[in-house]
LOLUM-736442 format. One record per residue (C-alpha): residue number from 1; residue in one letter; x, y, z. Coordinates in nm, 4 decimals, padded with zeros to 6 digits. Last residue first. Example, Ala and Ser with C-alpha at 12.3 -4.5 7.8 and 13.67 -1.06 7.14 Angstrom:
<pts>
PT    i  aa        px        py        pz
PT    2   S   01.3670  -00.1060   00.7140
PT    1   A   01.2300  -00.4500   00.7800
</pts>
This chain:
<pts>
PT    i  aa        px        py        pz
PT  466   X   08.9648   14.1220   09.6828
PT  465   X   08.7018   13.9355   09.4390
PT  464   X   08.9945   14.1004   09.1475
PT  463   X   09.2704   13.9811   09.2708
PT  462   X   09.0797   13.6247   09.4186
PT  461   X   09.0011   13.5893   09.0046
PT  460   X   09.3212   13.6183   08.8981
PT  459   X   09.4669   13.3915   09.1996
PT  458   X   09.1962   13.1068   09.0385
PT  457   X   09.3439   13.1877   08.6630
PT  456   X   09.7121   13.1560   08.7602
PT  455   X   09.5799   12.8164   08.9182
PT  454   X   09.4309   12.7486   08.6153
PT  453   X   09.7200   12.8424   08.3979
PT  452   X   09.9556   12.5840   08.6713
PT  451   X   09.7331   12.2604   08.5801
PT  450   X   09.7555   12.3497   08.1879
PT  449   X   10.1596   12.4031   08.2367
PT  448   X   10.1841   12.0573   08.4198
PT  447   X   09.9872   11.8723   08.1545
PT  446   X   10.1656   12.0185   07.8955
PT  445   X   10.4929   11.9870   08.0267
PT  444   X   10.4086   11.5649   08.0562
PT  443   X   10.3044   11.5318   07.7523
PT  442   X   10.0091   11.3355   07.6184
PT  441   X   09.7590   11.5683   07.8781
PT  440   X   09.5985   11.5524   08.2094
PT  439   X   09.4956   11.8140   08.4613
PT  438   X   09.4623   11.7846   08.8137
PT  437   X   09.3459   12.0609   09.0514
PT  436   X   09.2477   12.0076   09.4106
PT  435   X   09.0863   12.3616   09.5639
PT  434   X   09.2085   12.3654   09.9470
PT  433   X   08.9588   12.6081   10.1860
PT  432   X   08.9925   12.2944   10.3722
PT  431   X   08.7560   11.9821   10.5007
PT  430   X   08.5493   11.9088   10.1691
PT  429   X   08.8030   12.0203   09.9617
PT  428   X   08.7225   12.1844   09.6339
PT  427   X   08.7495   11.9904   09.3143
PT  426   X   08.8932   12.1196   08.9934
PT  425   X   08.9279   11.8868   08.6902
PT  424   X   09.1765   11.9730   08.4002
PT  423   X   09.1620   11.7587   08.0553
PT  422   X   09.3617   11.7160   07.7491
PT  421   X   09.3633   11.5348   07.4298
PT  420   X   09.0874   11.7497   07.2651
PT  419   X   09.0047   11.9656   07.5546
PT  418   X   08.7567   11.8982   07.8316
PT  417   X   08.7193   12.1598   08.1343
PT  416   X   08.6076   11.9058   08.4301
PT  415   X   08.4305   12.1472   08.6910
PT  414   X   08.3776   11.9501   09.0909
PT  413   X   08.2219   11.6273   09.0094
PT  412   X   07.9540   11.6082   08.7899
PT  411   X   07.9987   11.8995   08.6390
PT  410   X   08.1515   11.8045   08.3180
PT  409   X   08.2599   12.1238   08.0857
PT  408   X   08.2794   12.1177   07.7132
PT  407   X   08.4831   12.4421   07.5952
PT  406   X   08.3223   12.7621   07.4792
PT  405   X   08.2376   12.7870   07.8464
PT  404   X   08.5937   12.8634   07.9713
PT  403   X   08.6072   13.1820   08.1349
PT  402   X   08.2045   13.1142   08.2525
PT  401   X   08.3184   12.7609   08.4848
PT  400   X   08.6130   12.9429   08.6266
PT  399   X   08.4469   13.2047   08.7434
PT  398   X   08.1588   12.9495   08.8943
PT  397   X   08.4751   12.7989   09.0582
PT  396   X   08.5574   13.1638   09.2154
PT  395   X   08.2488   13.1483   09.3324
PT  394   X   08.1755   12.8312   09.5057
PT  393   X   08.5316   12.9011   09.6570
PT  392   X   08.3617   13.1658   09.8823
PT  391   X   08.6613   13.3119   10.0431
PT  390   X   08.6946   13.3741   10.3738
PT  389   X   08.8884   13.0240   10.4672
PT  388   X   09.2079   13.2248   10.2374
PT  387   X   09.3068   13.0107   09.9483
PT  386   X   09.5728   12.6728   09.9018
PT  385   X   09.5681   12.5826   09.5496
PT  384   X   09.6355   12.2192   09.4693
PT  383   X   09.8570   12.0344   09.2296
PT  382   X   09.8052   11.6771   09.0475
PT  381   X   09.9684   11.6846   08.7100
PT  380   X   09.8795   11.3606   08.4892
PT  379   X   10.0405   11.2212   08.2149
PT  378   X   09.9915   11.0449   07.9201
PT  377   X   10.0976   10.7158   07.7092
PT  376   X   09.8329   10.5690   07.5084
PT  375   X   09.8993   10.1499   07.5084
PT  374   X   10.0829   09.9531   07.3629
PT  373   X   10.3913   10.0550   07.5492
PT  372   X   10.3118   09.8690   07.8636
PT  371   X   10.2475   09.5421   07.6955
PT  370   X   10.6076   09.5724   07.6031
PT  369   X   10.7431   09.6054   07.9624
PT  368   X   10.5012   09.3122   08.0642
PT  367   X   10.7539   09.1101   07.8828
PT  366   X   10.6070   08.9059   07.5861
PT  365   X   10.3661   08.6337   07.5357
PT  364   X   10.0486   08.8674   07.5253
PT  363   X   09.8479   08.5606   07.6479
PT  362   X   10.0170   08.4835   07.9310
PT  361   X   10.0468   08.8719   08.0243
PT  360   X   09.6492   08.8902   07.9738
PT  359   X   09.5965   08.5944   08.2168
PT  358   X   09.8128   08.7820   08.4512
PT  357   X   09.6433   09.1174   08.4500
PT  356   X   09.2984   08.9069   08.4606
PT  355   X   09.4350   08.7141   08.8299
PT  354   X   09.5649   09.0071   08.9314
PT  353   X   09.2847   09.2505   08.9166
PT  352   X   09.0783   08.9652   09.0877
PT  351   X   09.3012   08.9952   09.3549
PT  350   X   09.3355   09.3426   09.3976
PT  349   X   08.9471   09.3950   09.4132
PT  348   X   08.7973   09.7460   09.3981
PT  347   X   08.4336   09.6490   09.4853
PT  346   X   08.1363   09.5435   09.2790
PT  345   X   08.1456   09.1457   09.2518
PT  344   X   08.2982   08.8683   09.0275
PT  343   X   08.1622   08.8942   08.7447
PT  342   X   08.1038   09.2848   08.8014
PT  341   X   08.4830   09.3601   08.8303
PT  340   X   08.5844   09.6659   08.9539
PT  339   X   08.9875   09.6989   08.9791
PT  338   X   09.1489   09.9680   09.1753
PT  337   X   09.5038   10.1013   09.0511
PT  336   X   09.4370   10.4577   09.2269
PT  335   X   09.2848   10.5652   08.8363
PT  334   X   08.9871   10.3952   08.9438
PT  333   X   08.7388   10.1161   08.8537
PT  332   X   08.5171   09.9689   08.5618
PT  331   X   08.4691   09.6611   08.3693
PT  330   X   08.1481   09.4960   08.1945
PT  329   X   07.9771   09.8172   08.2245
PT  328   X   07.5507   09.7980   08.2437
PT  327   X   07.5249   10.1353   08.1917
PT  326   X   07.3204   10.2353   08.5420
PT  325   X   07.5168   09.9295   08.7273
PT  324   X   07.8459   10.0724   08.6049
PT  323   X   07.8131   10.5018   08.7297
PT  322   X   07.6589   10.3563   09.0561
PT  321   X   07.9761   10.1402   09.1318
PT  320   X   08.1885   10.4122   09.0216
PT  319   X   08.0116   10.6396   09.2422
PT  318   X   08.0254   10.4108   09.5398
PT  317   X   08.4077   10.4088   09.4490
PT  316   X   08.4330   10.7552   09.4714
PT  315   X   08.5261   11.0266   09.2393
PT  314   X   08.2341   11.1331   08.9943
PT  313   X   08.1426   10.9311   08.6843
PT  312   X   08.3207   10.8720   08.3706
PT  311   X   08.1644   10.6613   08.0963
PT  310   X   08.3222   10.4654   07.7808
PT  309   X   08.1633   10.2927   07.5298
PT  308   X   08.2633   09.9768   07.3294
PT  307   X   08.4022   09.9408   06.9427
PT  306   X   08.7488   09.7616   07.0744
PT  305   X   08.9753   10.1089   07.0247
PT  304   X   08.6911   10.2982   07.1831
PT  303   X   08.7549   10.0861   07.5029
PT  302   X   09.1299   10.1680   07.4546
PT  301   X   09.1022   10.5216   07.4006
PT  300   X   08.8852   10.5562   07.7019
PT  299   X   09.0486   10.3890   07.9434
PT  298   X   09.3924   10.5988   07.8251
PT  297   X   09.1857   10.9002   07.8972
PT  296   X   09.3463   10.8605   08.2746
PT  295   X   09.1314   10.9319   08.5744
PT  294   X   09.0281   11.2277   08.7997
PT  293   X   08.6253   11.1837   08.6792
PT  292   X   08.6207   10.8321   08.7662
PT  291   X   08.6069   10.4923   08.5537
PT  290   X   08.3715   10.3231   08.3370
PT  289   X   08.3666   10.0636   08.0759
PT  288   X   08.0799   09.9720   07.8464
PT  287   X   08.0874   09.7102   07.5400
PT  286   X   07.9563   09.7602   07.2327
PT  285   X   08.1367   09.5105   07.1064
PT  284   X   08.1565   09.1509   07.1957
PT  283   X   08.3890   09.0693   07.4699
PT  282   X   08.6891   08.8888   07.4951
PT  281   X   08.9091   09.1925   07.4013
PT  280   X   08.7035   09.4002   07.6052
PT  279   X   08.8433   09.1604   07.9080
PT  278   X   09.2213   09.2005   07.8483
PT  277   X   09.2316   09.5874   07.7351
PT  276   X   08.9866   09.6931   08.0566
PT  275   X   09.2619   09.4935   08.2146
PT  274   X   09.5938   09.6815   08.0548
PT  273   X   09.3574   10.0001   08.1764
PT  272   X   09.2446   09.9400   08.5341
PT  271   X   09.6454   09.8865   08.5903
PT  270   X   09.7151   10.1745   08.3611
PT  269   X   09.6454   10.4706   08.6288
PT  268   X   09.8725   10.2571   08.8783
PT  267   X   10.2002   10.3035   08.6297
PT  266   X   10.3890   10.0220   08.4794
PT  265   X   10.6674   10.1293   08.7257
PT  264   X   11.0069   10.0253   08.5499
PT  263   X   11.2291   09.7999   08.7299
PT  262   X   11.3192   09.6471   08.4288
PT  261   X   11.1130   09.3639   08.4462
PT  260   X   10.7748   09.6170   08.5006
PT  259   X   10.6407   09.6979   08.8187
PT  258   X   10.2791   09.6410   08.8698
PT  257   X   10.0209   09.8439   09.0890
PT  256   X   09.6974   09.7177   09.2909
PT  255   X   09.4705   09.9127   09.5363
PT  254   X   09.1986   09.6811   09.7175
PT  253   X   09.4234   09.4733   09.9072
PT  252   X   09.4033   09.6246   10.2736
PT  251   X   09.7562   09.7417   10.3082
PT  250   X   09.7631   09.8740   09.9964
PT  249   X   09.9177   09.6653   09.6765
PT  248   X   10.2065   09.6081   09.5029
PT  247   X   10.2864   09.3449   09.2124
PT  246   X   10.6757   09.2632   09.0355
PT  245   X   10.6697   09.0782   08.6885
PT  244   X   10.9117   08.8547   08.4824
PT  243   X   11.1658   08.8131   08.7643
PT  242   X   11.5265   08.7796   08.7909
PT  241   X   11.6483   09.1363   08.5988
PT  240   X   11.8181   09.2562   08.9135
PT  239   X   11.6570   09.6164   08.8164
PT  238   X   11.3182   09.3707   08.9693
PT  237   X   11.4620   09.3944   09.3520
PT  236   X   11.5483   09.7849   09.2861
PT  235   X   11.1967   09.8651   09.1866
PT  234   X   11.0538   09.6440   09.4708
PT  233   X   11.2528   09.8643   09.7668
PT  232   X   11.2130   10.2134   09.5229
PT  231   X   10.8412   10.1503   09.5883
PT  230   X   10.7149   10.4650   09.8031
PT  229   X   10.8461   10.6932   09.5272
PT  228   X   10.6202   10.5457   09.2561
PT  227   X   10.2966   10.5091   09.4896
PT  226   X   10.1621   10.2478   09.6382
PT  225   X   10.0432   10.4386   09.9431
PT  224   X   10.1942   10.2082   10.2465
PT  223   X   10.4122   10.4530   10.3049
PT  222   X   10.7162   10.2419   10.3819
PT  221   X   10.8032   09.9384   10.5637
PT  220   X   10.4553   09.9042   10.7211
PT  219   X   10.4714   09.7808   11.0824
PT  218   X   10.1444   09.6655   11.0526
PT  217   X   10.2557   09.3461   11.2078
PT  216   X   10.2170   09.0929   10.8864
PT  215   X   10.5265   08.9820   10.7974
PT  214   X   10.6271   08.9397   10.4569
PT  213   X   10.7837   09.3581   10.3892
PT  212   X   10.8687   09.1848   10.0412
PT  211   X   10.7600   08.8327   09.8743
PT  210   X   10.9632   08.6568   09.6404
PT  209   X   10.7147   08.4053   09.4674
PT  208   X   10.8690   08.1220   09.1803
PT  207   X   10.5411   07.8525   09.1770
PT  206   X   10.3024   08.0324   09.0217
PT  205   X   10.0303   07.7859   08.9055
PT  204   X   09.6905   07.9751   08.9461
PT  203   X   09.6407   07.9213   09.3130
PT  202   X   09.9986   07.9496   09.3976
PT  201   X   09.9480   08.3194   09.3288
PT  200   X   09.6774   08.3437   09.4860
PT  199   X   09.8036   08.2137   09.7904
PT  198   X   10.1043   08.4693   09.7422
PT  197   X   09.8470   08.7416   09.7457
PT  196   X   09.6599   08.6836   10.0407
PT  195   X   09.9724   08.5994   10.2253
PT  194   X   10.1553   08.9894   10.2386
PT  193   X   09.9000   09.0975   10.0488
PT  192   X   09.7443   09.1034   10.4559
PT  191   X   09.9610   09.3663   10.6224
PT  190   X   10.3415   09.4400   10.6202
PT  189   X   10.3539   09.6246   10.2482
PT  188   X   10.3061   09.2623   10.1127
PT  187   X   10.5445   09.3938   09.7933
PT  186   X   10.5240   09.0693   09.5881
PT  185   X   10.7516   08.9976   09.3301
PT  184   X   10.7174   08.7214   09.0804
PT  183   X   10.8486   08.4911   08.8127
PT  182   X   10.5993   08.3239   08.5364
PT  181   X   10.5875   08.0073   08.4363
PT  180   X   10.3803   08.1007   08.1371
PT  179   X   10.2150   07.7632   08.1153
PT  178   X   10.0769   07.8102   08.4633
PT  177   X   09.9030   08.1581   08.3412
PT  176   X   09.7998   07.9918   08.0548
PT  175   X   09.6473   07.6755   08.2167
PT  174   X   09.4736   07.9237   08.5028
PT  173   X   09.3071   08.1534   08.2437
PT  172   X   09.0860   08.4255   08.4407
PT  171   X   08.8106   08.4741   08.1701
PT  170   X   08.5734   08.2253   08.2518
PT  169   X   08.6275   08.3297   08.6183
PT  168   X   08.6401   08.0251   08.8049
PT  167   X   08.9529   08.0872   08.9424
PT  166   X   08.8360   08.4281   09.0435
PT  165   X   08.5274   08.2053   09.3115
PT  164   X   08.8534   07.9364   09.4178
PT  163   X   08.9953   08.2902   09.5233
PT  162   X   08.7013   08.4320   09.7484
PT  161   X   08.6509   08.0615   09.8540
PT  160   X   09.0799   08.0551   09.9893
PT  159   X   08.9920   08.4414   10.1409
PT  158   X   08.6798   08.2916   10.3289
PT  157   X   08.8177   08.0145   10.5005
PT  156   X   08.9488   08.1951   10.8553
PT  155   X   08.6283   08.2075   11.0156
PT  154   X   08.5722   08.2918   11.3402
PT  153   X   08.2392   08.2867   11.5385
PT  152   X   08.1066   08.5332   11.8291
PT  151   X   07.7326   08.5449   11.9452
PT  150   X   07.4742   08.7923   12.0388
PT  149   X   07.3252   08.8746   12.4008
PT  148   X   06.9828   08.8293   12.4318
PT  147   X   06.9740   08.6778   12.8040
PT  146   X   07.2091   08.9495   12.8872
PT  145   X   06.9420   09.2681   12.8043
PT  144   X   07.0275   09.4331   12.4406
PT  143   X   07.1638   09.7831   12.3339
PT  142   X   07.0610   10.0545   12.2109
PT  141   X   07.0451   10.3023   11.9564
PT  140   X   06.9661   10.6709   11.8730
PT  139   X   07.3032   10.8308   12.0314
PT  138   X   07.1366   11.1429   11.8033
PT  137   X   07.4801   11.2111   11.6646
PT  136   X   07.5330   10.8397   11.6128
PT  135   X   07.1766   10.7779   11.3978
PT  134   X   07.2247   11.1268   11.2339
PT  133   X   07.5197   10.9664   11.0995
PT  132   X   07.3920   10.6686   10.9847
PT  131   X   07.1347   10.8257   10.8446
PT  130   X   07.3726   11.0498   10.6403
PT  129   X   07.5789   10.7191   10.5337
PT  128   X   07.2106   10.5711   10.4229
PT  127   X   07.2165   10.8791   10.1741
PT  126   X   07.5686   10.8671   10.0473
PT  125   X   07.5256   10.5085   10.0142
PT  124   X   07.6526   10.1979   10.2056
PT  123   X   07.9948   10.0407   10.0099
PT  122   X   07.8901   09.7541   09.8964
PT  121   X   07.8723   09.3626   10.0472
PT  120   X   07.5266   09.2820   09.9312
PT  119   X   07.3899   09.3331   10.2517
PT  118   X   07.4889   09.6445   10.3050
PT  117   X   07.8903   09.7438   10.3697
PT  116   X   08.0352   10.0042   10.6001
PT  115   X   08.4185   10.1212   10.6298
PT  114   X   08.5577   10.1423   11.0024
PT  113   X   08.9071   10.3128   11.0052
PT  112   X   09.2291   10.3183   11.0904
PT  111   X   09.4834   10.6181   11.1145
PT  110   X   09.8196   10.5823   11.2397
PT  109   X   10.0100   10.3746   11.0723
PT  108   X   09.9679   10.5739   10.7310
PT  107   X   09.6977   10.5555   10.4818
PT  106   X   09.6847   10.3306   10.1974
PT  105   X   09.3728   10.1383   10.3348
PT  104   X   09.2161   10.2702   10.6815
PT  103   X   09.1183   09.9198   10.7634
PT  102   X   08.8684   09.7955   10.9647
PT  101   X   08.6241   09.6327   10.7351
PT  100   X   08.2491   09.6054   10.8829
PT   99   X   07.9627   09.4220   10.7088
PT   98   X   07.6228   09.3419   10.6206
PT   97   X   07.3156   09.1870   10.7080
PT   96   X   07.5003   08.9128   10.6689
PT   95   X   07.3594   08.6354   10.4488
PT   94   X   07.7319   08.4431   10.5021
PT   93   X   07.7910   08.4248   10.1054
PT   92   X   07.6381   08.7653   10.0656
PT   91   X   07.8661   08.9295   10.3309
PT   90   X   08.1767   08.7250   10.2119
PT   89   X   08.2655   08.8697   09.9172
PT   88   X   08.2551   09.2207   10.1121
PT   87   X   08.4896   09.0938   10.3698
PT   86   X   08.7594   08.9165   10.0336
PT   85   X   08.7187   09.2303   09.9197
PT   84   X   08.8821   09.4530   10.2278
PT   83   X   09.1339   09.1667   10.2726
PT   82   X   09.1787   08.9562   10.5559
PT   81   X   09.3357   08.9836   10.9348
PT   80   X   09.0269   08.7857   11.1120
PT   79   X   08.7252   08.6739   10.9116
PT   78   X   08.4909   08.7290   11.2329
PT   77   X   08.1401   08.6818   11.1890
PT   76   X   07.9816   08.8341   11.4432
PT   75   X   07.6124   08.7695   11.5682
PT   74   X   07.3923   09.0246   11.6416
PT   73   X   07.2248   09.1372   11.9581
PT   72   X   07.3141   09.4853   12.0629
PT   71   X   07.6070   09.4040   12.3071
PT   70   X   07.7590   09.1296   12.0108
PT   69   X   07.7682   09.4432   11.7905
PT   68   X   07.9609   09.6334   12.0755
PT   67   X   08.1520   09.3051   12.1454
PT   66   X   08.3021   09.2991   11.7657
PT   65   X   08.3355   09.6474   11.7305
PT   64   X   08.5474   09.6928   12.0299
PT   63   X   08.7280   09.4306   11.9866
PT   62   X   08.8154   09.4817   11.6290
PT   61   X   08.9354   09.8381   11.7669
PT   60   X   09.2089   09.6957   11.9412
PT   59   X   09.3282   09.4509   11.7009
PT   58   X   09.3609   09.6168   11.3797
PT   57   X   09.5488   09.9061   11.6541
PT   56   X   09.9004   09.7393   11.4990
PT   55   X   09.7700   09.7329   11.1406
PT   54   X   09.7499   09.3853   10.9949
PT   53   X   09.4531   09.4390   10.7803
PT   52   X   09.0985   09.3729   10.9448
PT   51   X   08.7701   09.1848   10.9459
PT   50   X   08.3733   09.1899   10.9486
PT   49   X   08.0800   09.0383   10.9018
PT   48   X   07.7375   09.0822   11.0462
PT   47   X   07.4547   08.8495   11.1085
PT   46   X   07.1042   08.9336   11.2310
PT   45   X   06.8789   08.9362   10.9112
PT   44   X   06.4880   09.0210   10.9004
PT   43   X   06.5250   09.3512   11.0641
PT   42   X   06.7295   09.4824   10.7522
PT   41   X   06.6915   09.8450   10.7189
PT   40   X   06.5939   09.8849   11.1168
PT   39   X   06.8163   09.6859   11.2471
PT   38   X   07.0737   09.7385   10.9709
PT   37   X   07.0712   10.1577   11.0698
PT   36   X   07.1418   10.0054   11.4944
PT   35   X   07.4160   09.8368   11.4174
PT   34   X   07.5447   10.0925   11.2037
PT   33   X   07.4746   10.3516   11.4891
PT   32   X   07.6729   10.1379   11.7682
PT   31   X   07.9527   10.0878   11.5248
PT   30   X   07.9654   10.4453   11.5339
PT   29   X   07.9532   10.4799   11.8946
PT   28   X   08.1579   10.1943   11.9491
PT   27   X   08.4342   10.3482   11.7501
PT   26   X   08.3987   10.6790   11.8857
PT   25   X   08.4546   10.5798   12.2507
PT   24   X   08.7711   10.3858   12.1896
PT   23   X   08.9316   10.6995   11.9987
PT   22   X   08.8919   10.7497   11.6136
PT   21   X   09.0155   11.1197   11.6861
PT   20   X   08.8624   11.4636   11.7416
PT   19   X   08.5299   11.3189   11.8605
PT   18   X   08.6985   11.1339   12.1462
PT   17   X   09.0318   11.2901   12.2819
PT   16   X   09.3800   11.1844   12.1171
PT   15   X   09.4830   10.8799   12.0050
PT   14   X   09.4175   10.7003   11.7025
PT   13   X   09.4015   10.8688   11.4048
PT   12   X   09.0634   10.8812   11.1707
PT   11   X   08.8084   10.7070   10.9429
PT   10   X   08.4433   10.6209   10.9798
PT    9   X   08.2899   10.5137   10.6839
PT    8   X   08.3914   10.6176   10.2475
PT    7   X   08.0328   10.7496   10.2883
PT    6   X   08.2225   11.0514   10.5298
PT    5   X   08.3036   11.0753   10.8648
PT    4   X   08.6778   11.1748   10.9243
PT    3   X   08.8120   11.2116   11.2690
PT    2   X   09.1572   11.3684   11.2842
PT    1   X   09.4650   11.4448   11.5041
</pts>
């Protein structure tokens, strides 16, 4: 069983004994701290947000943050089972201090999670997250006497004003998108895409909607991870050639794959790119798109293609974010399928991701198939090396980093090794004496055979260390 604290929030399994596992205890103890980090951040504001996917403990532990925040004064906000962006939409419309999702996105039933927003609904920063922390180790907070209780309120509105705010995207095209008439699949995964999506959908003017795994119990039909062999269910459903265009997301909405009408995977790393493609083309050049370290060159390609200027920053979302603000990107996002937006706001966003993908299809006028192979096909091998918790992986990286030093190296991030057409990143765990390696290329082989030569290279190096 596991407890995970990292700026990503508070994540871990539930049961088990508290500190080891997101158990009863932890969660007010961490809620506790962030309750007590706005205090003194943001003394001047007392409301928080927060809300849930469907999972089955969703409930449990959005008691306990809700009355431990109500215990120290503040009053909740409640959005109920929602989506992770339509809570960080809402902090700055509500003037929370900030907010609280609880949702351990594409990971299994058993894990949950508490992930952190400021004020401006973002992801808190690596620095705030390690006052945070020191804030819970330190049990540095407190709570208020009954006469200064805080309050309780739930609102159920703020997913329909989250998608009246990407209809009025100038670039999200409602008449085309109801003039395309298209058919669609929705993979709800058990948890909120399960209605957030199809009300979007009717939103712009889709009126044919088969939705998947529909009920929201957190019962999740398969590994919630939308990932190609987690989605034979939707693949199948599209082979039957009756829809134009099948769409998956995580649990919490933040992730976002397509299928193609032939069953056909369009592939998560292109969802950030087929939108890049969309909004670049209504943009002047020069424009600036970014995306993480551990993603596809196709982004890129395709914002050189349109004159702009492309920058990768270090895995993480709050990265990302960071990495778009400092060069002013129009678009940005993961390789996971998660959508950045700045028009809108900056956090992965499912919906919004939809709402451009679709407006692109209308425009495109052919099957999403096609769109697919416009653009820079490559492939990505993601392996890991398992080594000995004696070793100093520091130094066996640094090895790594002199054998190839002829070649351009980003360090940003673990060691990127750039190629022409090819990349391999290596990034040590955190948690495990685990070194992640994932290496890119235009063929498949290629990309598999440059990921295995640097693991030959790492067991090289441990040879000779030993």
């Amino acid at each position: 069983m596991t407890l995970i604290k990292s700026i990503s929030g508070i994540r871990g399994t539930i049961g088990g004994k508290p500190s080891e596992t997101l158990s009863p205890i932890d969660v007010v103890k961490y809620t506790a701290a962030f309750g007590s980090f706005l205090r003194k951040s943001n003394p001047q504001k007392n409301t928080i947000v927060i809300g849930r996917d469907a999972r089955i403990s969703g409930e449990m532990i959005s008691g306990l943050v809700t009355n431990t925040l109500i215990a120290q004064g503040f009053e909740v906000i409640d959005l109920g089972l929602s989506t992770t962006p339509t809570v960080e939409v809402a902090v700055p419309k509500e003037n929370a201090a900030g907010g609280i999702i609880l949702t351990a996105s594409h990971n299994p039933i058993q894990w949950n999670a508490l992930k952190l927003l400021n004020e401006v609904g973002e992801f808190i920063s690596a620095e705030d997250a390690k006052l945070l922390l020191s804030i819970a180790d330190q049990e540095d907070f407190q709570f208020e006497d009954v006469k200064k209780l805080g309050s309780y309120r739930k609102d159920d509105t703020h997913l329909q004003k989250h998608i009246e705010d990407i209809k009025n995207l100038a670039l999200v095209d409602v008449d085309a998108i109801k003039k395309a008439d298209f058919s669609i699949v929705v993979d709800g995964i058990n948890s909120s895409g399960a209605f957030a999506i199809p009300e979007l959908l009717r939103a712009l003017g889709v009126t044919s909607i088969k939705v998947l795994n529909e009920e929201p119990n957190g019962h999740f039909a398969h590994n919630p991870e939308p990932l190609a062999k987690h989605l034979t269910h939707i693949s199948n459903e599209m082979e039957k050639g009756d829809f134009d265009l099948g769409i998956v997301v995580d649990p919490d909405v933040d992730r976002l794959a397509f299928v193609n009408e032939n069953g056909e995977l369009f592939g998560e790393e292109y969802t950030l790119v087929a939108v890049a493609d969309y909004i670049l083309s209504k943009t002047p050049k020069g424009a600036k798109t970014v995306s993480n370290l551990s993603s596809t060159l196709a982004l890129k390609d395709i914002t050189e293609k349109h004159g702009g200027e492309y920058f990768a920053s270090a895995v993480g979302e709050v990265n990302v974010v960071n990495k778009m603000k400092e060069v002013g990107a129009v678009i940005g996002g993961e390789g996971n399928g998660g959508i950045i937006y700045p028009e809108l706001h900056y956090g992965r966003d499912a919906l919004v991701g939809v709402a451009l993908f679709l407006s692109h299809l209308a425009h495109f006028n052919k099957p999403v198939g096609f769109l697919r192979k416009t653009y820079p096909n490559y492939f990505i091998a993601k392996k890991k090396i398992d080594l000995d918790p004696s070793m100093d992986v520091d130094h066996i990286l640094e090895q790594i980093t002199v054998k190839y030093k002829k070649y351009p190296i980003d360090l940003q991030d673990g060691i990127k090794i750039l190629f022409e057409k090819e990349w391999v990143q290596l990034r040590k765990s955190n948690t495990e004496p685990i070194v992640r390696i994932y290496a890119e290329s235009e063929f498949e082989t290629t990309a598999d055979n440059l990921a295995d030569k640097i693991i030959s290279d790492i067991k090289e190096i441990v040879n000779k260390t030993a």
